[in-house]
N, C-alpha and C positions, 0 to 999 in steps of 0.2 A: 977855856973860851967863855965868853958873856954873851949871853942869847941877847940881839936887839930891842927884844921887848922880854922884861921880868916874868908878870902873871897876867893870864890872859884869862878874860868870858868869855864863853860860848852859849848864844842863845837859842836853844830849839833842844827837843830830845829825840828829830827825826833821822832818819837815813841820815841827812847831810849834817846834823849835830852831831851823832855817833860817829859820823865817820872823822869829823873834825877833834873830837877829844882825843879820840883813839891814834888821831898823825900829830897831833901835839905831845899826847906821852911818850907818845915811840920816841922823841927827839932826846928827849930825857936830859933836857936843860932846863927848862921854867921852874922857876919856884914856885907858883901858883897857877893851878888852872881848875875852874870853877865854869859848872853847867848849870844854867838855870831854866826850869822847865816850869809851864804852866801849870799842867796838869799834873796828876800823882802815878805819872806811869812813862817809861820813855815808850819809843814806836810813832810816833808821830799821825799821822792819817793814815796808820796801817792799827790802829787802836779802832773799835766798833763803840758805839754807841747808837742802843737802842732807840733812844729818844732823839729824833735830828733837830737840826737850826729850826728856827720860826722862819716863817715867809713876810715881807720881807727880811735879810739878812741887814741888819745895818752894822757900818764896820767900825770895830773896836775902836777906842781911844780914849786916851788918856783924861780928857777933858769931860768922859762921863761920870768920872765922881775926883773928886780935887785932891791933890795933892797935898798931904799936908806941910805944911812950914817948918817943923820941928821932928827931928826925926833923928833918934828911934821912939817909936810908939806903938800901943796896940790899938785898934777903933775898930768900931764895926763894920763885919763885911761890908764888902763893895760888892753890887748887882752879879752875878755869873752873866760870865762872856758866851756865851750861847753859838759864837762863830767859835770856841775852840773842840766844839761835838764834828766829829768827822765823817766822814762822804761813803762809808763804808756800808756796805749790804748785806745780808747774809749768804745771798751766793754768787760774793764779788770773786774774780779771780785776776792776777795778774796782765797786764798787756805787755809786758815787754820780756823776749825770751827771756828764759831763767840763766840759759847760761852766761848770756852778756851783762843781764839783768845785777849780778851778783855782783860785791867786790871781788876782785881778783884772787883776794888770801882767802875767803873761807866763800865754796858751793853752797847752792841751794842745795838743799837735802832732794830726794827724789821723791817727791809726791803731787800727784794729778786728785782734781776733786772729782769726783763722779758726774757732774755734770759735762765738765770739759772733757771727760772721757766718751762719753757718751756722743758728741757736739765734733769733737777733735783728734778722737782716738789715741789709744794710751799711749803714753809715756811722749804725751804732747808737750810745749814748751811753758806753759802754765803754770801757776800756782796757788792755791788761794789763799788769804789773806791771812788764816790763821797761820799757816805757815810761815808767810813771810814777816807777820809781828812776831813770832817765837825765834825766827831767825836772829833779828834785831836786836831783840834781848837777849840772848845766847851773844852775839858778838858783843854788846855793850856789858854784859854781867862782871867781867873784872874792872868797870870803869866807875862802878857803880859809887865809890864812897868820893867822887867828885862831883857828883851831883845835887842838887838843891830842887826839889820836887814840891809839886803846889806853889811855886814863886815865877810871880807873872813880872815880867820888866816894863814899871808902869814909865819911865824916860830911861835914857840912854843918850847923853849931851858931854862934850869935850871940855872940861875946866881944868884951868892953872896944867896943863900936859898931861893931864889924867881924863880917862873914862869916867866919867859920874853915871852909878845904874842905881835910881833909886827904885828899889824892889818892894813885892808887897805878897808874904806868905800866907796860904790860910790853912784852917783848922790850929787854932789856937785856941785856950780856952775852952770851958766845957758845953756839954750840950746843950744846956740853958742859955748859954750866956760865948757864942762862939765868936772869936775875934780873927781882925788880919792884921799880921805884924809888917809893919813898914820899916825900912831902912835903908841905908845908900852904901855901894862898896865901891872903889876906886880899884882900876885897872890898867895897865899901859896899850892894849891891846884888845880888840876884841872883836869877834866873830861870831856874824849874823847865820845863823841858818833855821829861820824860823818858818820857810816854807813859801807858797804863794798857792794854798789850795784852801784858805779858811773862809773869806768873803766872796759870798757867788755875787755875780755880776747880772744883773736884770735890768735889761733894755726899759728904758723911757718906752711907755707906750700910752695912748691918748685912753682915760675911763678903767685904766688898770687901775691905781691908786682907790677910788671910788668902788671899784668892785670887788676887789680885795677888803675892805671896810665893810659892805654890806655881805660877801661869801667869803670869808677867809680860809675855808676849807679846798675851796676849788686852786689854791696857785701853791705851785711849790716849784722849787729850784731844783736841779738834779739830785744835788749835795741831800736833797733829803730824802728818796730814795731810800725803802727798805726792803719791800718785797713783791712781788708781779701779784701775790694777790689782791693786795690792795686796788686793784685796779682792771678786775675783773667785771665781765661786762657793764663798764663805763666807757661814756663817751671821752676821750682822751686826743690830747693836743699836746703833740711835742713840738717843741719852739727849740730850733737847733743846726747845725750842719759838720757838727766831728765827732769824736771818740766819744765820749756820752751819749751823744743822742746817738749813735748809729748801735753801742748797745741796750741803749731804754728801745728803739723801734724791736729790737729783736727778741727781747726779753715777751715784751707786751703784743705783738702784732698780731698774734692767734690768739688773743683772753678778750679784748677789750669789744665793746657792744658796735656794732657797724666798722669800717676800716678805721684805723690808728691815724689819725689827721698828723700830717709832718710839716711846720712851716720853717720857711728857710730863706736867709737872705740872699747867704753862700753856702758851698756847703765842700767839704774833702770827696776828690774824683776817687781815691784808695778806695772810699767805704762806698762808689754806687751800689755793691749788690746788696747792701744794706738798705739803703734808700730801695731798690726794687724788690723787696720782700712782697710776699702774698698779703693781702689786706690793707697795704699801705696806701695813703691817700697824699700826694704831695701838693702840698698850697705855695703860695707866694706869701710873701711877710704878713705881720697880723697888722692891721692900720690901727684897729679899733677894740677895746673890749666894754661891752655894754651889759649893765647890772639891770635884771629888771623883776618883775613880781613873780615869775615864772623861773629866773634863773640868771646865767651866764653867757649871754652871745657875743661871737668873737666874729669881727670883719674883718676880711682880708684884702692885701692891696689891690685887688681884682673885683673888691666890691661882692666877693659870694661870702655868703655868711652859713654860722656853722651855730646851731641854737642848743639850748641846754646842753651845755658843757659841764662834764661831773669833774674834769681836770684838766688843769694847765702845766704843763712843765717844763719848767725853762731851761735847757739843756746850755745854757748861755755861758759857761765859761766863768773866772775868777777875776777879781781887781787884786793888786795888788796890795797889801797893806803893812805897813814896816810903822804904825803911830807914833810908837816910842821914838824912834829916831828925831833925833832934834839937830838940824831942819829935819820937813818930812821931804825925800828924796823922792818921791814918786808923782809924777806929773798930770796932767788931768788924761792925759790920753790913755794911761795904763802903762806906763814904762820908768823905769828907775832909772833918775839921770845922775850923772856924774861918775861911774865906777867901771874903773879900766878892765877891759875883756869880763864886763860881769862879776868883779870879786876886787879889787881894791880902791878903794876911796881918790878920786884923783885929789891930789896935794898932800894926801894924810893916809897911807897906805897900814896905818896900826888900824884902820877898819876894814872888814873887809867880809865878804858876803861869800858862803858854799851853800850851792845850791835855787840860785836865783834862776838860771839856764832853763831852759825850756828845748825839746824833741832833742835831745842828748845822750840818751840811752840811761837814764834813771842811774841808779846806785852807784854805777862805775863814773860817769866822772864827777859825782860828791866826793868820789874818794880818792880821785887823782887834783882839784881842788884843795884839796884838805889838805893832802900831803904836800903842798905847794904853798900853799900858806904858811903849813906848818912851819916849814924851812925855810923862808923867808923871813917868820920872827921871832926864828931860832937863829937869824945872819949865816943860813946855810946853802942858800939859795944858789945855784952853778950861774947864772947870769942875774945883771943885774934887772930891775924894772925900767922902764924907759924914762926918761924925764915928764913931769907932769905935763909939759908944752905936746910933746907927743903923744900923751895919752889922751890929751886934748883932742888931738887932729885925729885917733884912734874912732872917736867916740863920733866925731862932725861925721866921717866919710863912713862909718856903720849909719848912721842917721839918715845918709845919702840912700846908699845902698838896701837898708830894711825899712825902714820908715821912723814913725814917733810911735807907734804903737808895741802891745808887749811881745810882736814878733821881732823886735829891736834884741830879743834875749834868746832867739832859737839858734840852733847850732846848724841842726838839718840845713844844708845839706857836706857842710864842712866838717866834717868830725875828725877826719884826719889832721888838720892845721890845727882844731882847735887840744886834742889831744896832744898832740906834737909842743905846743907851747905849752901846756899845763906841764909835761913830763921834762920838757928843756928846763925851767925854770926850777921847777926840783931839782934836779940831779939827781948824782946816787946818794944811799945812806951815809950818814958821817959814821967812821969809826965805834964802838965800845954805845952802841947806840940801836932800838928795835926795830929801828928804819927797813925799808927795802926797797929794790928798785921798782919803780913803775914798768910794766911792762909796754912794750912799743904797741902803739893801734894798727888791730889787724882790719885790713877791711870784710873778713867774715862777720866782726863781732855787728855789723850795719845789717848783713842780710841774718843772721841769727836775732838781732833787735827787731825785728819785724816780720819772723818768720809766724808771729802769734795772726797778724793781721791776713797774712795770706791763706793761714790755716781756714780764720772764718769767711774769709772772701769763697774757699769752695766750698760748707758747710752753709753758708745763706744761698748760692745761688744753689748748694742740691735741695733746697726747701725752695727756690723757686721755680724749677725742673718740673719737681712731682707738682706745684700746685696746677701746672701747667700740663700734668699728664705726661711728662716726657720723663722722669724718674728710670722707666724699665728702659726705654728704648738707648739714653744716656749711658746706663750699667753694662750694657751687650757693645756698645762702643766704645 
């Protein structure tokens, strides 16, 4: 049999890049399959870096140092991308249970960090980050000699029926004198899973720009988050309303000088006992940030102002950024248009994206994804794809139904259908091949994906109990 596509790219060395190499060789038809990774380590933003993004975050592209015209060559580095340093903390832990969290073929190992023991009590559904980068690479370790490390994909454009990826390696050349090698590989196929958690997203606000120039110390984005000390009695403004900000409030609410200030546009009703922690001050939007000789003061749409601010954090969420892509697929709203159920190209299904999805249950379905791609350009696929006119009308009546924004990519509250298609279109494994079958979605694996969230919904309201003096009389009832 002749796989529909020869040799295929894979771009990212995350969850959904591993998981993608890994349902590629299992087919064990390609002649070529080649991962190309940024940085010099796979794990993706489960990798720590000490040193975080700068504030503002501006987002990568291609057009910040030029292409060369002639290629292959060596030339001097190109600036470090400072959006590929990750979101990682030292005492991040997991949110999504471990046991759904996981691919199917290989468990998390059983380890709790002592704080979430502490917080959550043992052998809670947790993890933390070391664990699950070492998982990562434990699963990726036999995948390893198809990899290409330190090679960033400066384009990735359709020529003559080939993928054109012109790439750019560094650490070449010696210490004195360190080069980036430039070059272009042609592909039939290739698969995006470069993530959507690199460029933090920071609202337009009126004298932010300005204030940031005269304090650039006082604003940072979540993503750069490293540790609760730093932010020890200081005045503190979280800018936010989900899953970040409702861990930055918890983390920070008992260290920082006077209540921990929360501004919010909207905000997730899941995390209120978050939003109701002891010391929490909740504002209305910020209108204004004003830089003056004395400091930072922030006005709110309510017109109360909050003066000497020693920090801003903008708890605001990610844009999407896919540069290389030519066109660039991503719209101004924050949504990737054109790509049937979030993973094939409409008209041109040799592209195709794992791990674009959002509230999905993390790892597992990068890897029901993956294995769906897999076999679709391996021509192994049990059903066909629909015709692009449908995938068309696919995309119009999601647009209806979610909006233009990047909730256009959330699964919640459908995991079942969406499941159920990923695993239809697979099938089972072909014959004399490392395939396996996908297993059917149970709906446990929904209340096990969020059993992390309910564990802290009653460990913040028992910190709201005792602030409130009601601690003993709660325990005896």
């Amino acid at each position: 049999m002749v796989p529909r596509f020869q040799s295929v790219a894979v771009i990212g060395a995350g969850p959904s890049g591993i998981s993608a190499v890994k349902a590629l060789q299992e087919e064990n038809i390609f002649q070529t399959i080649r991962l190309f990774e940024r940085r010099g380590h796979i794990g993706g933003i489960w990798q720590y870096d000490e040193t975080p993004d700068l504030f503002p975050s501006q987002e990568p592209s291609s057009q910040d140092h030029e292409i060369p015209s002639r290629l292959p060559l060596l030339k001097t580095p190109s600036p470090e991308d400072v959006t590929s340093r990750t979101a990682i903390y030292e005492s991040l832990d997991s949110n999504v249970g471990a046991k759904v969290m996981a691919f199917t073929h290989t468990p998390f190992p059983d380890i709790n960090s002592a704080s979430s023991t502490r917080h959550l009590g043992k052998f809670n559904p947790t993890r933390p980050f070391r664990v699950v980068r070492k998982y990562l690479e434990d699963v990726f370790q036999e995948y390893l000699h198809l990899a290409s490390l330190n090679t960033t994909v400066e384009r990735l454009e359709k020529r003559n029926q080939k993928w054109t990826l012109t790439l750019r390696q560094s650490g070449h050349g010696d210490g004195n004198s360190p080069k980036d090698y430039w070059w272009e590989e042609q592909f039939d196929a290739v698969i995006v899973a470069s993530g959507h958690y690199s460029v933090p997203f920071v609202p337009f606000v009126p004298g932010l720009s300005a204030a940031f120039a005269r304090y650039p110390t006082v604003f940072e984005h979540s993503k750069a988050f490293r540790k609760a000390d730093d932010y020890v009695k200081k005045r503190v403004v979280v800018v936010g309303g989900s899953v970040s900000s409702a861990d930055l409030v918890a983390d920070l609410h008992a260290i920082v000088k006077g209540p921990l200030e929360l501004s919010q546009r909207g905000k997730n009703e899941a995390l209120q006992s978050a939003w109701e922690l002891p010391n929490v001050n909740v504002r209305p939007t910020v209108k204004e940030i004003q830089a003056t000789e004395e400091g930072v003061n922030v006005v709110f749409s309510d017109n109360s102002r909050l003066e000497s601010v020693d920090k801003i954090i903008f708890a605001t969420e990610y844009r999407l950024s896919y540069p290389f892509l030519v066109p660039n697929p991503v719209t101004p709203n924050n949504r990737l248009a054109g790509f049937y159920q979030h993973i094939f190209k409409i008209g041109d299904p040799s592209l195709a994206l794992v791990g674009q999805v959002r509230a999905a249950i993390s790892f597992r379905v990068y890897e029901y994804q993956a294995v769906a791609v897999a076999r679709y350009f391996a021509g192994r696929n049990a059903v066909p794809l629909p015709t692009p006119q449908e995938q068309d009308v696919w995309e119009v009546q999601r647009l209806q139904s979610k909006g233009h924004t990047a909730l256009f990519h959330e699964i919640k509250p459908e995991f079942k259908e969406y499941f159920d298609f990923l695993r239809t279109l697979a099938g089972p494994p072909a014959p004399a091949t490392g395939g396996y079958s996908l297993p059917p979605w149970e709906d446990r694996w929904a209340e096990q994906g969020f059993e992390i969230l309910q564990q802290k919904d009653k460990y913040w309201k028992s910190l709201r109990r005792a602030a409130d003096g009601l601690g003993v009389l709660t325990a005896k009832l």
